[in-house]
BAFIDREN-787533 format. One record per residue (C-alpha): z, x, y; residue number from 1; residue in one letter. Coordinates in nm, 3 decimals, padded with zeros to 5 digits. Example, Ala and Ser with C-alpha at 12.3 -4.5 7.8 and 13.67 -1.06 7.14 Angstrom:
2
        w        u        v  seq  type
   00.780   01.230  -00.450    1     A
   00.714   01.367  -00.106    2     S
//
This chain:
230
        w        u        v  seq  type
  -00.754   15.557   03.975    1     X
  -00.554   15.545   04.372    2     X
  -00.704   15.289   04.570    3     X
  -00.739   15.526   04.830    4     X
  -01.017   15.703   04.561    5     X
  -01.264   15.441   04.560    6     X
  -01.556   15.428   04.809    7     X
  -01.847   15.238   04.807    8     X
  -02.044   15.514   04.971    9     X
  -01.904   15.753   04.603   10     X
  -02.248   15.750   04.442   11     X
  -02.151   15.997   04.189   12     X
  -01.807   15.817   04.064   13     X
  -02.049   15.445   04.062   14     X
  -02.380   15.616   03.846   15     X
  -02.107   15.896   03.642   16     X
  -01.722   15.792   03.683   17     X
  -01.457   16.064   03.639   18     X
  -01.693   16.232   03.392   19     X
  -01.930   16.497   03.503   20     X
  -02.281   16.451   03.493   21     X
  -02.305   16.696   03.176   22     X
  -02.131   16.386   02.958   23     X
  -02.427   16.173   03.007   24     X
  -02.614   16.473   02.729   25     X
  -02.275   16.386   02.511   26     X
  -02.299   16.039   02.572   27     X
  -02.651   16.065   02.422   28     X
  -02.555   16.260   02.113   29     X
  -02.277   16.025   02.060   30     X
  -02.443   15.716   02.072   31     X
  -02.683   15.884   01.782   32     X
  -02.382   15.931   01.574   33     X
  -02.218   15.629   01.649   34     X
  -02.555   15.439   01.602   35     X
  -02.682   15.583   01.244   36     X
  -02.299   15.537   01.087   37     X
  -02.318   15.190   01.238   38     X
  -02.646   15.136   01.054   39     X
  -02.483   15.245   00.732   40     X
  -02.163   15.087   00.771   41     X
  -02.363   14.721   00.801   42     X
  -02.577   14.861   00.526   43     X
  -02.333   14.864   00.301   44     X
  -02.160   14.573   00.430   45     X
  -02.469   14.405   00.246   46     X
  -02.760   14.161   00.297   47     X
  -02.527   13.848   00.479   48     X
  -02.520   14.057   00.800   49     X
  -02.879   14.068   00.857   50     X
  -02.932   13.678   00.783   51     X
  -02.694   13.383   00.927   52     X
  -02.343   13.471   00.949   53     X
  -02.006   13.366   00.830   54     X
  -01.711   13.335   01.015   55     X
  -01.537   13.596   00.874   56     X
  -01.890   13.815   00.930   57     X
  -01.903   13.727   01.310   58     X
  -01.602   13.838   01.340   59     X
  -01.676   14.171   01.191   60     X
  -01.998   14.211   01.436   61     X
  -01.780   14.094   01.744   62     X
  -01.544   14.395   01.594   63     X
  -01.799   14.639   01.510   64     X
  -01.927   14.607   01.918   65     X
  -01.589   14.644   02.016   66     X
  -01.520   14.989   01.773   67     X
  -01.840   15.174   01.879   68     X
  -01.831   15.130   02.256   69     X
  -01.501   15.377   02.320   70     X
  -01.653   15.603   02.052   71     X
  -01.981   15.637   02.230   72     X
  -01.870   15.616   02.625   73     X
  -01.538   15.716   02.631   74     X
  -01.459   16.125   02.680   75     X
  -01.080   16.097   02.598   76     X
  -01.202   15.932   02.241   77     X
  -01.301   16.138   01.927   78     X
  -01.621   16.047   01.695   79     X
  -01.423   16.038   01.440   80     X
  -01.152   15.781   01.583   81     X
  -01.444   15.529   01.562   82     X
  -01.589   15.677   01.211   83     X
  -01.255   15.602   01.054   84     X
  -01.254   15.247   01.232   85     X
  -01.577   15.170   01.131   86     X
  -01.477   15.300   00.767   87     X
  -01.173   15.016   00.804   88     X
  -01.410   14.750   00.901   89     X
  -01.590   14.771   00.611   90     X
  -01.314   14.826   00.358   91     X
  -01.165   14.458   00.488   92     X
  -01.505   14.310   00.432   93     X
  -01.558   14.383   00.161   94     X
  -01.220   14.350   00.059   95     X
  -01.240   14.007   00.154   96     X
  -01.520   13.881  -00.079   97     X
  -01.452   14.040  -00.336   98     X
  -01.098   13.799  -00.288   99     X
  -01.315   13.519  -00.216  100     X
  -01.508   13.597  -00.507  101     X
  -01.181   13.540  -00.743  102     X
  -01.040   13.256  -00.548  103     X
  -01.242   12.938  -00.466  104     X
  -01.011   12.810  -00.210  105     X
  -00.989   13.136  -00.001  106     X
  -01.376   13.145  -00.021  107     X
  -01.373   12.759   00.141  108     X
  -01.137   12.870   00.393  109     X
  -01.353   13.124   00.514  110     X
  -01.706   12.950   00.492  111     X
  -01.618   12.619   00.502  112     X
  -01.784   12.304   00.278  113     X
  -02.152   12.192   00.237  114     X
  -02.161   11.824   00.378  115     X
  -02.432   11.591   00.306  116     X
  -02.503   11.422   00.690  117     X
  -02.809   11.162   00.603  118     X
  -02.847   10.995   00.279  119     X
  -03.086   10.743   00.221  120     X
  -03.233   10.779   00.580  121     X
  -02.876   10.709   00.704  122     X
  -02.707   10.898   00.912  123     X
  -02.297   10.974   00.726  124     X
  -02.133   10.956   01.110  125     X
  -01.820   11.092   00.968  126     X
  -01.960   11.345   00.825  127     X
  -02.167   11.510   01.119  128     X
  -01.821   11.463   01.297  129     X
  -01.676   11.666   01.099  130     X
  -01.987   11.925   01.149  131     X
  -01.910   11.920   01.469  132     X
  -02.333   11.777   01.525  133     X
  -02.474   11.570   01.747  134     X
  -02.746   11.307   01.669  135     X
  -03.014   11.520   01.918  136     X
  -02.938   11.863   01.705  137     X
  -02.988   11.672   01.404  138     X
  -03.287   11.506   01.537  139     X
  -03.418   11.838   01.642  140     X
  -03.343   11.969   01.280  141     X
  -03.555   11.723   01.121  142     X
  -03.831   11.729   01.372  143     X
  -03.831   12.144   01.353  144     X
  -03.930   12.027   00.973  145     X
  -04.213   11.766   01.045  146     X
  -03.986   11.501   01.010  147     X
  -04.056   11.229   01.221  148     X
  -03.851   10.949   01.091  149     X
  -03.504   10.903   00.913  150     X
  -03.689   10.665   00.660  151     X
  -03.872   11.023   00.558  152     X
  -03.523   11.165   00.406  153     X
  -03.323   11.118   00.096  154     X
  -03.087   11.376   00.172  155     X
  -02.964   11.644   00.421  156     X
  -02.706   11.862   00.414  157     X
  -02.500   12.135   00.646  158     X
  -02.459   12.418   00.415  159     X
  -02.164   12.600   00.467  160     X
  -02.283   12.877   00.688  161     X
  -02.491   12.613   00.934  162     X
  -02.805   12.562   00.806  163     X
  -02.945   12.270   00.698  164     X
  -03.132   12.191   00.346  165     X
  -03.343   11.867   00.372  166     X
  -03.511   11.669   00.049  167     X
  -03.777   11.420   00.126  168     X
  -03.784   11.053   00.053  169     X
  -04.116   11.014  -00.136  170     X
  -04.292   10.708  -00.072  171     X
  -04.101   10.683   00.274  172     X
  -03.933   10.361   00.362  173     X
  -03.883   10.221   00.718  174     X
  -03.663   10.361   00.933  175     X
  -03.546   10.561   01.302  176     X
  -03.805   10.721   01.469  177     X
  -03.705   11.035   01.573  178     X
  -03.972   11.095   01.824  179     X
  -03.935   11.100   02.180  180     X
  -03.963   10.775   02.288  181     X
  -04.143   10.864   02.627  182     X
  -04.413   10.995   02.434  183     X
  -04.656   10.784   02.387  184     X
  -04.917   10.968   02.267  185     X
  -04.720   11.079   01.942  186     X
  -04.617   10.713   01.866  187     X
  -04.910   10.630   01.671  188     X
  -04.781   10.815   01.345  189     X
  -04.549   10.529   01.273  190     X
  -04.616   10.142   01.273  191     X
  -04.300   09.911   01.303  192     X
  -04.189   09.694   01.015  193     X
  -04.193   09.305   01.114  194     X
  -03.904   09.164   01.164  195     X
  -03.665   09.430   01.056  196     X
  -03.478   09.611   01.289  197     X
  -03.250   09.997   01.247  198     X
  -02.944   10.048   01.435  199     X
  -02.952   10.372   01.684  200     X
  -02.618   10.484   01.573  201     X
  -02.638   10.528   01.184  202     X
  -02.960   10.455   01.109  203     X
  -02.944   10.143   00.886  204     X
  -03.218   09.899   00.816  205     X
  -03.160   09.562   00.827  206     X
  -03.309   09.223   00.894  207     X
  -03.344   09.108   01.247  208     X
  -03.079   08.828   01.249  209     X
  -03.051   08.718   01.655  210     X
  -02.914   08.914   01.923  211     X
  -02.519   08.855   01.812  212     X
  -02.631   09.091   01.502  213     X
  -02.449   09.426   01.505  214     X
  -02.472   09.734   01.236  215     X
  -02.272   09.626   00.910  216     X
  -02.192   09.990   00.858  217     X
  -02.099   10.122   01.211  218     X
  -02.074   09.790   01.424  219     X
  -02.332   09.889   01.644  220     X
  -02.464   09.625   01.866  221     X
  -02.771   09.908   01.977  222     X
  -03.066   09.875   01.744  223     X
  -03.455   09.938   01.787  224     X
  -03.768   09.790   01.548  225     X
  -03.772   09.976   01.241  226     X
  -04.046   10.236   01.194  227     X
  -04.217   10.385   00.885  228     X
  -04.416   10.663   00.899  229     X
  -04.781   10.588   00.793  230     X
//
């Protein structure tokens, strides 16, 4: 388009473009099409789609968005242009696990490892580095669980496609809150532990040995009275 063609006063070419008005009746039919192969297409793509996704299946949704727009807005483009991309899409899929399927290390490339991030209500820093986590979205994760303390798990781990699978510490043992400190009024589910005292970084217990005493396992001079949940 000139730039001499464009005018903000051109309500028709703003609400229609360069198609007529009668396209918007195509546009709906198309979209119809477009929408119910879509639907089969992820169908048979299979169950993974619909739940939390891999890389390689993100990538297939951020493709699938950008396949059925042309096919659906675009009068210059055919319906069966996107049909036979769409038809591509899902060949590669599930091309690609059945591959992964047959090889292990293709299958880690593509979703990654499970890493275990607390173990023994202690935080593995290296390994929620390599997670790419925080300590807040892991506090959140345990809290979104009625977890309330670090000294409440045994073990906690990233699965490979991002969600975490927790396993309780039963009788629990004293540890990091992981409530809000500002909040008082939620405080009174845990008592402190005399004289024992859990760094803020990692999590460890220890005894309270002075103020010169820093974390064994992370060197952590930042540490809080250890809680157990009652």
């Amino acid at each position: 388009m000139k730039k001499e063609d464009i005018h903000l006063w051109d309500v028709k070419r703003i609400l229609f473009g360069e198609a007529p008005a009668e396209f918007m009746v195509e546009v709906f039919f198309r979209t119809l099409f477009i929408y119910i192969v879509l639907m089969v297409t992820v169908r048979m793509m299979g169950k993974r789609l619909s739940g939390q996704l891999t890389i390689s299946e993100m990538a297939v949704m951020v493709t699938l968005g950008a396949i059925v727009s042309p096919a659906m807005q675009t009068p210059n483009n055919g319906l069966l242009q996107g049909v036979l991309i769409l038809a591509c899409a899902l060949v590669f899929q599930r091309g690609l696990n059945y591959l992964e399927f047959k090889n292990r290390k293709l299958e880690r490339l593509d979703h990654g490892e499970l890493r275990m991030v607390v173990k023994d209500g202690e935080i593995l820093l290296n390994e929620i580095n390599r997670s790419k986590l925080s300590r807040q979205q892991l506090f959140a994760a345990l809290r979104s669980r009625s977890i309330y303390n670090l000294g409440q798990v045994e073990r906690m781990y990233v699965e490979s496609f991002g969600l975490f699978s927790v396993y309780k510490l039963e009788p629990p043992v004293a540890g990091l809150s992981l409530l809000p400190p500002g909040d008082d009024e939620v405080q009174e589910i845990q008592v402190p532990v005399h004289n024992r005292v859990v760094c803020t970084s990692c999590g460890h217990v220890r005894d309270d040995a002075g103020d010169a005493d820093s974390c064994p396992l992370c060197t952590s001079d930042n540490r809080v009275p250890a809680m157990i949940y009652s």
